[in-house]
C-alpha positions in Angstrom: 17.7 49.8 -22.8 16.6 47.4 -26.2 14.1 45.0 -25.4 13.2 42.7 -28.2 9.5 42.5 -29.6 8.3 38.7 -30.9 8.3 40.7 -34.1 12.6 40.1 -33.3 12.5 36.4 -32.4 11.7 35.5 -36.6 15.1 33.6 -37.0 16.1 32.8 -33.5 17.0 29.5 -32.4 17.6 30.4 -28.4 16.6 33.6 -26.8 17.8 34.3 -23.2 15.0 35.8 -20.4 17.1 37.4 -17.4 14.0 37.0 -14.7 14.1 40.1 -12.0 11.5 42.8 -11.5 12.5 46.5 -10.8 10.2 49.0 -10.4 13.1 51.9 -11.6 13.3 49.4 -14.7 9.9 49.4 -15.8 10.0 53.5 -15.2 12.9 53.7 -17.2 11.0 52.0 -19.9 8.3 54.3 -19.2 6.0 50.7 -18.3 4.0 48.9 -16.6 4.6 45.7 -14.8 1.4 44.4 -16.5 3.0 45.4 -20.0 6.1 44.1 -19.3 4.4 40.9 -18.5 2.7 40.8 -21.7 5.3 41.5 -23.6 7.0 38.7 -22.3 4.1 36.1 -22.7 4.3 37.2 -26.1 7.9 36.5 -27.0 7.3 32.9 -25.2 4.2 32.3 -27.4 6.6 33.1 -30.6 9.4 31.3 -29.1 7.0 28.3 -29.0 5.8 28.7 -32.1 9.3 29.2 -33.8 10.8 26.0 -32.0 13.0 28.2 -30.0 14.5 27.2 -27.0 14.0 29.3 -23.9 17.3 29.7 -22.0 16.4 31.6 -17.8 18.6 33.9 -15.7 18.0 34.5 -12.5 20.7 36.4 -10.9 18.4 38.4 -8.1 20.1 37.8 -5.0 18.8 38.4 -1.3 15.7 39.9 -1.7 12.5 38.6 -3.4 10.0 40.7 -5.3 6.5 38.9 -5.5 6.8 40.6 -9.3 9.8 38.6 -9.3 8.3 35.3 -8.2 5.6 35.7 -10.8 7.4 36.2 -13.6 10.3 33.5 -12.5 7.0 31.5 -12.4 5.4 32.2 -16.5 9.0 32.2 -17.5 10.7 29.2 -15.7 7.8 26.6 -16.8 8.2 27.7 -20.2 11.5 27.1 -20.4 14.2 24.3 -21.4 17.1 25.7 -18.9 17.6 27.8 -16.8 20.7 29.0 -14.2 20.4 30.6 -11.2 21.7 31.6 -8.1 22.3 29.0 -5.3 21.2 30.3 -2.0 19.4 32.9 -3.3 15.7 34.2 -3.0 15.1 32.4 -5.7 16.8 28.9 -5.2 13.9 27.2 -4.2 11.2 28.1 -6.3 13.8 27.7 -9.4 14.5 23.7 -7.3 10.5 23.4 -7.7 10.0 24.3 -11.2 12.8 22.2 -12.2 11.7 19.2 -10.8 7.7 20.0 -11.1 8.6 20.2 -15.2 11.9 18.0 -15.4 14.0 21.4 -17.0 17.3 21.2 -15.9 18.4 23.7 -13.6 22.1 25.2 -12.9 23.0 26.5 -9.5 25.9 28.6 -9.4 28.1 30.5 -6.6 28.1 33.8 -8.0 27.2 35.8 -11.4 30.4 35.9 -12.0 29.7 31.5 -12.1 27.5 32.1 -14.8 29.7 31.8 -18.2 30.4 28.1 -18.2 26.7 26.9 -17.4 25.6 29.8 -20.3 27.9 28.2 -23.2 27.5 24.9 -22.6 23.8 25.4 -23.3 24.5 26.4 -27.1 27.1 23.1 -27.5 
């Protein structure tokens, strides 16, 4: 599974962070959660830096992960979009961030909702 380095973000314009902890994940990737975590504050700090916008995903579903809440949390009030599930886990603290920080927020049905809201953030 690729996961891109700030080293990667040199030329990008808008890079996409798909919020969800998994504990298999970050054993697959032979991680921690506290290095995944850093990993991602550090593509944010490039992405700053590079004037890149910050697209977020949230497609977790029924079930919340305080991981997940954390990172939905140093991801979401970084960013300049973000779609997400409605009546999800997540809905309401994606509702709070939105407002708290004036990012416009997507809510959609399904994932299978998701293409429209996604292109329309690169017209």
């Amino acid at each position: 599974m690729p996961q891109a380095r700030s080293a990667d973000l040199k030329e990008a314009k808008t890079i996409v962070l798909v919020v969800g902890y998994s504990s298999l994940g970050t054993k697959l990737q032979s991680k921690s959660y506290e290095e995944e975590k850093m990993r991602i504050e550090k593509l944010i700090e490039k992405a700053k830096e590079n004037n890149s916008t910050i697209l977020t995903v949230v497609m977790g579903g029924e079930q919340s992960h305080n991981n997940t809440e954390e990172l939905l949390r140093l991801i979401g009030t970084q960013s300049d979009y973000m779609i997400g599930l409605r009546e999800s886990s997540n809905e309401s603290i994606l509702t709070e961030l939105a407002k708290e920080r004036d990012i416009p927020l997507t809510l959609v049905s399904g994932v299978n909702d998701i293409s429209e809201p996604f292109a329309s953030a690169f017209r």
